[in-house]
NUKE-561378 format. One line per 3 residues: number of its first residue (from 1); their letters; for each residue x, y negated, z negated of N, C-alpha, C, CB. Coordinates in steps of 0.1 Angstrom, whole numbers, always signed. Glycine has a CB too. Layout:
BEGIN
NUM) a) X Y Z X Y Z X Y Z X Y Z | ...
END
This chain:
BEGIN
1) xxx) -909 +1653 +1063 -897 +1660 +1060 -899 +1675 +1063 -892 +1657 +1045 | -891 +1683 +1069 -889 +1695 +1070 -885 +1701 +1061 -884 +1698 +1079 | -890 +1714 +1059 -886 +1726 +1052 -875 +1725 +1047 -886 +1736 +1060
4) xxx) -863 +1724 +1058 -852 +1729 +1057 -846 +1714 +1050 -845 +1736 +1071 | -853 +1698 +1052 -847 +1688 +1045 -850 +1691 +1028 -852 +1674 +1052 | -860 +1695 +1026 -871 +1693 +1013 -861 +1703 +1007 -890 +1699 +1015
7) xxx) -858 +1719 +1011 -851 +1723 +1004 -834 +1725 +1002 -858 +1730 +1004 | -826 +1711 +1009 -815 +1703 +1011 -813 +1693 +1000 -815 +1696 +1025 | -824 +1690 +998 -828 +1678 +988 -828 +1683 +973 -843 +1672 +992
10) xxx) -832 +1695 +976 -837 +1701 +960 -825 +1706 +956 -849 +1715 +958 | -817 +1711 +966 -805 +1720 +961 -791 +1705 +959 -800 +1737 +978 | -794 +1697 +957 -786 +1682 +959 -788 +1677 +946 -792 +1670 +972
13) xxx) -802 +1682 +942 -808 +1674 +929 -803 +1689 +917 -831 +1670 +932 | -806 +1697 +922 -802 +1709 +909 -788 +1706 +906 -803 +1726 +913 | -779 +1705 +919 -765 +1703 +914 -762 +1689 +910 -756 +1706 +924
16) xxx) -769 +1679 +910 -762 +1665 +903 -771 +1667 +888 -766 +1645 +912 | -781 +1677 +883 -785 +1678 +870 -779 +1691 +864 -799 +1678 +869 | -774 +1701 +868 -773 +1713 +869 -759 +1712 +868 -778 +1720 +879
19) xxx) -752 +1711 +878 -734 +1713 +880 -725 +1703 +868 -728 +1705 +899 | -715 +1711 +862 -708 +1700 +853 -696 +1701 +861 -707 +1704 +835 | -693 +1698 +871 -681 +1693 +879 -683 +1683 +888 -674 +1702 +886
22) xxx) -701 +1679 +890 -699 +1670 +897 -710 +1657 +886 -703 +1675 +914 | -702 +1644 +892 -700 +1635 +880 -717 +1632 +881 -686 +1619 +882 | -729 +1629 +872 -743 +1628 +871 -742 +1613 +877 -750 +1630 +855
25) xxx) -750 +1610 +889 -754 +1600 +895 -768 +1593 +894 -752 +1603 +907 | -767 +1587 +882 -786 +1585 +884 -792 +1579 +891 -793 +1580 +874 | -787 +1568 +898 -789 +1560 +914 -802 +1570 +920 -772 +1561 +927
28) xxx) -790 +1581 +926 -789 +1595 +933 -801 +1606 +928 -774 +1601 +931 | -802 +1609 +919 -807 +1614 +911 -824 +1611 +911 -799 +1611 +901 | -826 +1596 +906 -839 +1595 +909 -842 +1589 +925 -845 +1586 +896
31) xxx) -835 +1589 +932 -837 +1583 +945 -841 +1599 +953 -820 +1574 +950 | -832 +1607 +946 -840 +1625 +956 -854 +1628 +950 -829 +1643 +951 | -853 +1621 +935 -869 +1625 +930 -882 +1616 +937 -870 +1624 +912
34) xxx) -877 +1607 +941 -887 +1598 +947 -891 +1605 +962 -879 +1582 +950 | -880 +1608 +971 -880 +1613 +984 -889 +1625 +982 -865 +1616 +990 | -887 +1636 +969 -893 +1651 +967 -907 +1644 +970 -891 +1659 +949
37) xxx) -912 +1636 +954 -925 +1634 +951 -933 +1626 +967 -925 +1624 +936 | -923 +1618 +972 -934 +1610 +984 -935 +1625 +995 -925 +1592 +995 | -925 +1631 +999 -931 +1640 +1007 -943 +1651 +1003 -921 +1646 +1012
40) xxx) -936 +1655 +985 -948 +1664 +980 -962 +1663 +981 -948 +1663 +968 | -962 +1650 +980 -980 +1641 +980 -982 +1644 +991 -982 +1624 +980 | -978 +1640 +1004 -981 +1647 +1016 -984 +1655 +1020 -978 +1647 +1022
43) xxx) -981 +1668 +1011 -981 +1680 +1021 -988 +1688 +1009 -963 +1687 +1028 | -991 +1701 +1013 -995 +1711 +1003 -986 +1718 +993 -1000 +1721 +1009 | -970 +1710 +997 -960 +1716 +986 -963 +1712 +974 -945 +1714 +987
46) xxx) -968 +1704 +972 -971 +1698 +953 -981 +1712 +949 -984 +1677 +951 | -988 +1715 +960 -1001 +1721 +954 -989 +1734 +949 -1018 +1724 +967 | -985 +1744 +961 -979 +1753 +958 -969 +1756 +946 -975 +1755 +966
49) xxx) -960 +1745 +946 -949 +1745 +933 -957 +1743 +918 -937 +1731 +935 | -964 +1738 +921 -971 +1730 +911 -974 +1738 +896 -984 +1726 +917 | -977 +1748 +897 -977 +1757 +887 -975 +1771 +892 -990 +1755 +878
52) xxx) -971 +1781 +886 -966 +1795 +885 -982 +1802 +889 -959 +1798 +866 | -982 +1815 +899 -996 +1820 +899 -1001 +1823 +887 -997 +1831 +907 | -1009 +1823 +880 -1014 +1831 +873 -1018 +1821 +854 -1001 +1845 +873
55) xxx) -1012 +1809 +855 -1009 +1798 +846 -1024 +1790 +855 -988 +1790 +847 | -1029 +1781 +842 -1040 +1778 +842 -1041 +1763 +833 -1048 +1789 +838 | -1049 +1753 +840 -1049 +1741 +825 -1056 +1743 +815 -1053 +1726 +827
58) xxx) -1055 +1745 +803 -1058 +1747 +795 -1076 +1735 +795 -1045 +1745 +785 | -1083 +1744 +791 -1097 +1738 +786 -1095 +1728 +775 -1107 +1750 +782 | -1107 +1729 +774 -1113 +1716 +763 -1111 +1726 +752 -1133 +1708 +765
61) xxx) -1106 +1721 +738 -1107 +1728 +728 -1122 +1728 +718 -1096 +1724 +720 | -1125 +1734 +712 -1134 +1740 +707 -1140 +1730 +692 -1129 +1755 +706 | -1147 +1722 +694 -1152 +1715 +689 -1148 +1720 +671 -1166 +1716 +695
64) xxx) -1146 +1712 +663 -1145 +1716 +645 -1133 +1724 +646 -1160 +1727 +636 | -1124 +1729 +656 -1116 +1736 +653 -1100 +1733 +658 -1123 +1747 +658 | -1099 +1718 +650 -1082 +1711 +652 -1074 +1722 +648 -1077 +1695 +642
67) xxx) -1066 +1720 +654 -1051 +1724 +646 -1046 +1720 +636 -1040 +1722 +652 | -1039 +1725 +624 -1035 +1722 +611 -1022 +1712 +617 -1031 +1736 +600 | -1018 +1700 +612 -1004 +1693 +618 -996 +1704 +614 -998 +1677 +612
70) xxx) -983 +1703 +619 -971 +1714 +618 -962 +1709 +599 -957 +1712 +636 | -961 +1722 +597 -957 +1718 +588 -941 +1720 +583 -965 +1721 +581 | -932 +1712 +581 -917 +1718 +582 -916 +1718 +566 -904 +1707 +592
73) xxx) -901 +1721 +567 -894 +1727 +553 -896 +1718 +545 -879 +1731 +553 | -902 +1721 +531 -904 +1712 +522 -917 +1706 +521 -895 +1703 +523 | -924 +1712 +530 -941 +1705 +531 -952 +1726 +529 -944 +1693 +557
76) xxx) -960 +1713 +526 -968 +1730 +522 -971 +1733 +510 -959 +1744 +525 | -978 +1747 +510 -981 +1750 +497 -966 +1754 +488 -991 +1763 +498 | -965 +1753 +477 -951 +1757 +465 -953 +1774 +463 -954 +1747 +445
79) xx) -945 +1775 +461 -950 +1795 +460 -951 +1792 +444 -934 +1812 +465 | -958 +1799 +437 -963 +1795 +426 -962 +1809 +413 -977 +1789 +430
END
């Protein structure tokens, strides 16, 4: 797929998720995400889009040192 199809395709897919005047086709919808992803694989566009410069995958976390679970309203210490 060319350049100019790949980004025909994207601007087709922003507006059937994006636009609220035109009616959501999900057929359509995941049929452009199929076309994106098989050409992506092919080419070095997956690599380029793929993350933002400067953004990184996060490492291995640090052994003894979990995260506390989150705690919402009504959980926790009582103020005392």
């Amino acid at each position: 797929m060319t350049e100019a199809e790949y980004a025909k395709k994207l601007e087709e897919l922003d507006r059937q998720l994006n636009d609220p005047d035109i009616p959501m086709n999900p057929a359509r919808v995941w049929a452009l995400l199929a076309d994106l992803r098989r050409d992506a694989s092919g080419s070095d566009r997956a690599l380029k889009g793929a993350r933002p410069p400067g953004h990184s995958t996060p490492g291995p976390s640090k052994p003894g040192r979990a995260k506390p679970p989150h705690q919402g309203p009504g959980q926790g210490a009582r103020p005392g």
